[in-house]
C-alpha positions in Angstrom: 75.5 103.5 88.1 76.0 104.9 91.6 73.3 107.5 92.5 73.9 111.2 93.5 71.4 110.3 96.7 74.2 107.5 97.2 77.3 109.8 97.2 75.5 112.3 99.5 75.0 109.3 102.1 78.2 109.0 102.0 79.6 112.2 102.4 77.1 113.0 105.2 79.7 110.6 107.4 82.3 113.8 106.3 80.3 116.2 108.5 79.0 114.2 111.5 81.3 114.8 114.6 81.4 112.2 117.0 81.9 112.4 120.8 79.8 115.6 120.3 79.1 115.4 124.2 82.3 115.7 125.1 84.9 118.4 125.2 87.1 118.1 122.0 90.4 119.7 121.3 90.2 118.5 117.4 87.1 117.4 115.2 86.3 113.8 114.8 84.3 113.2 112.1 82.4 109.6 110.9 84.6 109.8 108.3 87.4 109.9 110.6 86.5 107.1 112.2 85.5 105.0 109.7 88.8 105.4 107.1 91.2 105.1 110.3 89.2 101.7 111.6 90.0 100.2 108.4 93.6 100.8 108.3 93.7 99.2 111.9 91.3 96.5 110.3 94.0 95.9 107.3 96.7 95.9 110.1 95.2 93.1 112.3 94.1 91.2 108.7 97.5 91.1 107.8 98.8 89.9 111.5 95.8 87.2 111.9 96.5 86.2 108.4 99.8 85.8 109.3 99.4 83.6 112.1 96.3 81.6 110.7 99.0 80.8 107.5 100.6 78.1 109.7 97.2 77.0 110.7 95.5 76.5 106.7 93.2 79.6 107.5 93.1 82.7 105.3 91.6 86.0 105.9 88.9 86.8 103.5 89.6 90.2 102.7 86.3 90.5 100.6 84.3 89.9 104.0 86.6 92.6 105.6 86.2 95.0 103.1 82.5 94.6 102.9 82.5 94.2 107.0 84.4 98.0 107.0 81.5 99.3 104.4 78.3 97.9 105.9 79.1 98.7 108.9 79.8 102.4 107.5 76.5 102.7 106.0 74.5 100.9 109.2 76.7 104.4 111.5 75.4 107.0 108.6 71.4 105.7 109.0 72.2 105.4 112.8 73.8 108.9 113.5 72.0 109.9 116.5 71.7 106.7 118.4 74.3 107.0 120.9 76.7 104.0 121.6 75.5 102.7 125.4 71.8 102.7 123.3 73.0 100.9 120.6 75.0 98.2 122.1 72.1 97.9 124.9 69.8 97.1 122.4 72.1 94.8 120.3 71.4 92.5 123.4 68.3 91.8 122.8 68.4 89.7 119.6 64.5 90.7 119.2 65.1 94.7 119.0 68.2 94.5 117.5 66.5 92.9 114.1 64.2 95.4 113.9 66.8 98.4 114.4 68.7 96.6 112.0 65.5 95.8 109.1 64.7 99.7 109.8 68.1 100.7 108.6 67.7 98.4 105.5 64.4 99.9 105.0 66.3 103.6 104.8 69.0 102.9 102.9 67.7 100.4 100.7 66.4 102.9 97.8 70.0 104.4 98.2 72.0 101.2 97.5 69.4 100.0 94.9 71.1 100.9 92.0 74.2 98.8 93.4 72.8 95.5 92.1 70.7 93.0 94.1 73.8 91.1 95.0 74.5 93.9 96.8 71.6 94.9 99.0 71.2 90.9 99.5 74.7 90.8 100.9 74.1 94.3 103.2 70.5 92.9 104.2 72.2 89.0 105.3 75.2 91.5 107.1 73.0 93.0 109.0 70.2 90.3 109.4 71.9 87.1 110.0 75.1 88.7 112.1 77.5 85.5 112.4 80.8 85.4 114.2 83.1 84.8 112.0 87.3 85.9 111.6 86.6 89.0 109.6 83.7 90.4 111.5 85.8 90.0 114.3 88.9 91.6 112.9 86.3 95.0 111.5 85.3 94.3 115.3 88.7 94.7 117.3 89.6 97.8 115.0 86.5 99.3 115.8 86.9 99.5 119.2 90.6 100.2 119.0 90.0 103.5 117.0 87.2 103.8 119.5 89.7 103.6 122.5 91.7 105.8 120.4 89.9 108.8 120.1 88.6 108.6 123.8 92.1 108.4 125.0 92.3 111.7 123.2 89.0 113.5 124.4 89.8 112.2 128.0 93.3 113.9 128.1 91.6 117.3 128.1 88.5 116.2 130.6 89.3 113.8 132.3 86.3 114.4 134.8 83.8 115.1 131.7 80.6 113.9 131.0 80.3 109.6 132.0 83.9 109.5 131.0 84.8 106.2 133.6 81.7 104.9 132.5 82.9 105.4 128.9 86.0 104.2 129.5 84.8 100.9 131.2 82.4 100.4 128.4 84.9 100.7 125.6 87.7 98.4 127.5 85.4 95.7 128.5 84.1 95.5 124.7 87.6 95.5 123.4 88.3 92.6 125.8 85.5 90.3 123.5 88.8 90.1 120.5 91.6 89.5 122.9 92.1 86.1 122.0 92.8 87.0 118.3 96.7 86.8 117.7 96.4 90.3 116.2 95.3 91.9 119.3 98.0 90.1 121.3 100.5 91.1 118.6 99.6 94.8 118.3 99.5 94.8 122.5 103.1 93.9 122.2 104.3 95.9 118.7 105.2 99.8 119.8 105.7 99.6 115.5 102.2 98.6 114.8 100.5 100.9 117.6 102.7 104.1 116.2 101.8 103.2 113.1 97.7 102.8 113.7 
């Protein structure tokens, strides 16, 4: 049984704007950002998977999926921790353990009810962070929806707040998935990027 405390989480991602220090022509929302990186996840799934079929690997869309949804939950508890903070401390192993166990510790009564399979899965996601295909895929959308949206919010300021600094951040950490065959094929696909 899913809680109400659950479905409230998860709406909160409905009204949280994002870029809220930048001038915006249109509302982003969590939500937004969240639902559009997992159709650019699916996308690239179904181009890696495509490639890796003449190789023996498979996408594991279960991993994906659950990528897509932990990662949504981690961004609800972590609202007002701005991006440079966050990936700063993501380098530092140390401090990014304990951002992470704090999150568990918040939404861990929230999630209970989901089973113990669950919150051991979410708590080993966020705990024991491997690199593996399907993080990487959630990974490469991410930042693609990320580019996105700032490509948007930087038409109509282009001399805003830190926007090259922005900008740099966002295209040197979409330059960490490069190498997977769906980047290369969605850099080259006008079809897939209209589509996105």
């Amino acid at each position: 049984m899913i809680k109400q405390s659950l479905l409230l989480k998860i709406y909160e991602a409905a009204s949280m704007q994002r870029w809220n220090d930048q001038i915006r022509m249109v509302e982003i929302t969590e939500l937004d950002k969240q639902a559009h990186k997992m159709i650019a996840a699916y996308i690239l799934g179904k181009c890696e998977g495509s490639s890796r079929s003449k190789k023996n690997g498979n996408i594991n869309w279960i991993e994906i999926i659950e990528a897509g949804l932990f990662e949504y939950l981690q961004r609800i508890i972590l609202t007002d921790l701005k991006p440079p903070l966050f990936y700063e401390i993501k380098q530092d192993k140390k401090k990014y353990m304990q951002l992470n166990q704090w999150v568990y510790d918040r939404i861990g009564p929230v999630i209970s009810d989901l089973g113990d399979n669950f919150c051991t899965r979410f708590r080993n996601y966020l705990m024991k962070p491997k690199e593996d295909t399907s993080r990487r895929i959630v990974g490469a959308a991410h930042f693609y929806i990320t580019k996105w949206e700032f490509d948007i919010i930087s038409r109509f300021n282009p001399n805003g707040y830190q926007v090259n600094e922005i900008k740099n951040s966002i295209n040197s950490e979409q330059e960490k998935y490069t190498d997977l065959f769906c980047m290369k094929k969605l850099s080259h696909s006008k079809n897939l990027t209209a589509f996105i």
